[in-house]
C-alpha positions as CSV (number, residue, x, y, z in Angstrom):
1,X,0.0,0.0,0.0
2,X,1.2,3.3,-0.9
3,X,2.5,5.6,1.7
4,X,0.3,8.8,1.5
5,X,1.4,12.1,2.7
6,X,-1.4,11.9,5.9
7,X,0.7,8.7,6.6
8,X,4.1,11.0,6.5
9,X,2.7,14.0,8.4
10,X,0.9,12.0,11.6
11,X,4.7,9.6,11.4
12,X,6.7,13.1,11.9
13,X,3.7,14.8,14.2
14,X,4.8,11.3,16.3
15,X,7.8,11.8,16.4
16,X,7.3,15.2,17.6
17,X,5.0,14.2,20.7
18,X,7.1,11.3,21.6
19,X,10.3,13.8,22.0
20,X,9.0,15.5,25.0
21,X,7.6,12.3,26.1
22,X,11.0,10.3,25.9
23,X,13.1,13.4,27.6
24,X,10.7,13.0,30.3
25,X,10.4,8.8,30.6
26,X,14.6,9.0,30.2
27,X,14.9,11.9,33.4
28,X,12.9,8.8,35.4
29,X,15.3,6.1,34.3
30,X,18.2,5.2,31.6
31,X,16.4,3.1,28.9
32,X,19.8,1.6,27.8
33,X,20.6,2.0,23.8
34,X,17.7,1.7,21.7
35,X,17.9,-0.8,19.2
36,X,19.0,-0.2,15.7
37,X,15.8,-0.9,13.3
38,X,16.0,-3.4,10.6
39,X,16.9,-2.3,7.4
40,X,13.3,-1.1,5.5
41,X,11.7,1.7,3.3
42,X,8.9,2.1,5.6
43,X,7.4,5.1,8.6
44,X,8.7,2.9,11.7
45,X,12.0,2.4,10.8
46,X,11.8,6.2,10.7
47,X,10.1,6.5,13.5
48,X,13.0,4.6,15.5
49,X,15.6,6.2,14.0
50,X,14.5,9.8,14.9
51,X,14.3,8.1,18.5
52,X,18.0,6.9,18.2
53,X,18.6,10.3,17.3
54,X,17.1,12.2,19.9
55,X,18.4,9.9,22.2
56,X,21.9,11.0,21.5
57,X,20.7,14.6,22.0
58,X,19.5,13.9,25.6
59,X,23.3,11.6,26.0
60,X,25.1,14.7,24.6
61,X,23.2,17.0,27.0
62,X,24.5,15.6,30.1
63,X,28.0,14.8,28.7
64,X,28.0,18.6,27.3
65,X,26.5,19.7,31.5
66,X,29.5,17.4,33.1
67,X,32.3,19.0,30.5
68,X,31.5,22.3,32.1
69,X,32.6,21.6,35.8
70,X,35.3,23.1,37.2
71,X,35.9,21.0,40.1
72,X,37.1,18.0,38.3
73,X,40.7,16.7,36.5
74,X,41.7,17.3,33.3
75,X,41.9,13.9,32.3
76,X,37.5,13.9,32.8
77,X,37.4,16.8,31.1
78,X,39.6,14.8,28.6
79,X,37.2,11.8,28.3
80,X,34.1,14.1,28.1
81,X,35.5,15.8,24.8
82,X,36.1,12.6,23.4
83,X,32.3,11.4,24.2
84,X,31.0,14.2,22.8
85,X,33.0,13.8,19.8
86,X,31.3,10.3,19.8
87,X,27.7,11.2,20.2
88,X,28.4,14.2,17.7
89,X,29.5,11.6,15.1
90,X,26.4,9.3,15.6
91,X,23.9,12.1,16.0
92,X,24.8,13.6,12.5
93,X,25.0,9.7,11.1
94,X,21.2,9.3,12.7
95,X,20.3,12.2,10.9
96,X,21.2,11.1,7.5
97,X,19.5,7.9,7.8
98,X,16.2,9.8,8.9
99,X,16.3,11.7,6.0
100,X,17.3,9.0,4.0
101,X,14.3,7.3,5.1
102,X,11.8,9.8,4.2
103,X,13.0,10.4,0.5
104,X,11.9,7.0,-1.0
105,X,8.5,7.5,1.2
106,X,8.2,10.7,0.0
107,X,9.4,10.7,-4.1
108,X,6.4,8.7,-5.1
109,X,4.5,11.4,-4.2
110,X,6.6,14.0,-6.3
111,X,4.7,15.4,-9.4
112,X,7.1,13.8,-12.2
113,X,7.8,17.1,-13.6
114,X,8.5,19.0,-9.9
115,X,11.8,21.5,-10.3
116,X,14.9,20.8,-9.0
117,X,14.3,22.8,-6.2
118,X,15.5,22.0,-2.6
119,X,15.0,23.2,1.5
120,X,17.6,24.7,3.7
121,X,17.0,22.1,6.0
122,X,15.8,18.9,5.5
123,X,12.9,17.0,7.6
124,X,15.9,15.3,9.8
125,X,17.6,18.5,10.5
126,X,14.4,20.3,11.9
127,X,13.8,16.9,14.0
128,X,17.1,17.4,15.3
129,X,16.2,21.1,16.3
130,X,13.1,20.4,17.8
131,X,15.1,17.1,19.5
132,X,16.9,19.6,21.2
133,X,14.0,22.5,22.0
134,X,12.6,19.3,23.7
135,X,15.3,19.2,25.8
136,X,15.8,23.1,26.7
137,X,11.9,22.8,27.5
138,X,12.2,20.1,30.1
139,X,14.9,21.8,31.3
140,X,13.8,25.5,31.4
141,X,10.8,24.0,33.4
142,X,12.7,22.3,36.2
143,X,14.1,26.0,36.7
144,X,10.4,27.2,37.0
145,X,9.5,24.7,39.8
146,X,12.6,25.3,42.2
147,X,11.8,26.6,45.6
148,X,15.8,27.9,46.4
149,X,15.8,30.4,44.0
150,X,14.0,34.3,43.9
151,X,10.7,35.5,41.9
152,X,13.2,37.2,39.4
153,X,14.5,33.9,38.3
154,X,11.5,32.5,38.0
155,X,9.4,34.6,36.2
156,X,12.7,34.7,34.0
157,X,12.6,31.4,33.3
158,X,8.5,31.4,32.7
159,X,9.2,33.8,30.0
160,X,11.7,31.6,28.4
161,X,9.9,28.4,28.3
162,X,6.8,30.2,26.8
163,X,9.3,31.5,24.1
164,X,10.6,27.5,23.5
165,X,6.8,25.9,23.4
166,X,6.3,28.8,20.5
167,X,9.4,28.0,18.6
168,X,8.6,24.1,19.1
169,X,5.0,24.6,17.5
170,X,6.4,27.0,14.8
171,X,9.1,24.7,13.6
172,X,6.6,21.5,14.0
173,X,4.1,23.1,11.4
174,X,7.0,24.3,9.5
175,X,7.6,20.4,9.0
176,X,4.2,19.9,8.1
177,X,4.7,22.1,5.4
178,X,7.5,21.1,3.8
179,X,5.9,18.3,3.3
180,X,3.2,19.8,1.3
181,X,5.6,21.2,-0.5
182,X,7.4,17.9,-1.4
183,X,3.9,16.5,-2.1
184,X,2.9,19.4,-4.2
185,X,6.1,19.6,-6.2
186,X,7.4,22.8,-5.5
187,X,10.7,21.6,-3.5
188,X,12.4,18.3,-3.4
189,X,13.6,16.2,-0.5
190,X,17.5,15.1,-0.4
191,X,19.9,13.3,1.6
192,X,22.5,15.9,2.6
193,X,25.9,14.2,3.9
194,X,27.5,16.3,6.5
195,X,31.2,14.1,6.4
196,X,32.3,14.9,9.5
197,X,36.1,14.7,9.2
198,X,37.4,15.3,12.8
199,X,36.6,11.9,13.8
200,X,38.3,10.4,10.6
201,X,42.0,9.3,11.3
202,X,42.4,9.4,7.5
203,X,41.3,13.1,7.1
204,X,42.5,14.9,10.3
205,X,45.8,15.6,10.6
206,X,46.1,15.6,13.9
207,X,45.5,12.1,14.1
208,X,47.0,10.8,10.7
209,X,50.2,13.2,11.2
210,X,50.7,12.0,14.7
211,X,50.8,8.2,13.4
């Protein structure tokens, strides 16, 4: 059965919904890695991969919050850097294969004569942005439910979370419409490959010079 784009747009409002779900469900317990999907052209495998990605956002938080202290060693400084390096890496990999999910879901719906027109950003770039407004949103509210701080700080932080929930439902119907636009053929959707080359001992030279 063909994939329609209602099928598309409830998959990535899904995704949406579940983000702020999962930061939640995560702050209550470590889930452990979720699996890798199977291999296949269809919305769940997309579905789980936009988890996997987001998942790396919520890992990269915390390793980003604990390379900020100032009352450890170098040496854990040292082994955050290199984390984050590591969930960097597979974020931007997670991304890819979202998008690389959604084009063959999405080009049978292309008019056959639809320009060679394409987005800034891509559906799994703007679920990486609201992956992290998620975050920022959970975390903005902790700071508007603690009881050691003054009425400045929290009315400060009030403000801000209103500001996130606005951008989070902006760039959520932005999605939307890209993919009208895809559907209508006015733009295109592509894979875009980042190649990330600080983790590459064959393309940095401060690891292949240092061999």
């Amino acid at each position: 059965m063909t994939t329609t784009l209602a099928d598309i747009q409830q998959a990535v409002s899904h995704i949406i919904e579940e983000q702020g779900l999962q930061v939640d469900s995560w702050h209550q317990g470590d889930p452990g890695e979720l699996p890798e999907p199977a291999p296949a052209g269809d919305l769940q495998v997309m579905i789980a991969m936009a988890a996997r990605e987001h998942q790396a956002n919520y890992q990269l938080w915390h390793v980003e919050d604990e390379a900020r202290r100032v009352d450890v060693g170098p040496e854990i400084i040292a082994d955050c850097k290199r984390r984050i390096d590591g969930l960097n890496q597979r974020r931007n990999d997670l991304i890819e294969k979202v998008d690389a999910c959604l084009v063959p879901l999405v080009s049978p719906l292309i008019p056959a004569e639809a320009p060679e027109r394409y987005n800034t950003e891509t559906v799994g770039t703007a679920l990486d942005r609201l992956s992290i407004i998620a975050l920022k949103i959970f975390h903005m509210r902790e700071q508007t439910e603690r009881d050691d701080v003054d009425q400045e700080h929290l009315d400060s932080c009030r403000s801000k979370l209103a500001v996130l929930e606005e951008q989070r439902d902006d760039l959520a119907r932005s999605v939307s419409e890209l993919l009208e636009e895809y559907a209508a053929g006015t733009k295109r959707p592509k894979v875009y490959y980042q190649f990330k080359m600080y983790n590459d001992p064959k393309l940095n030279p401060s690891l292949y010079a240092n061999k």
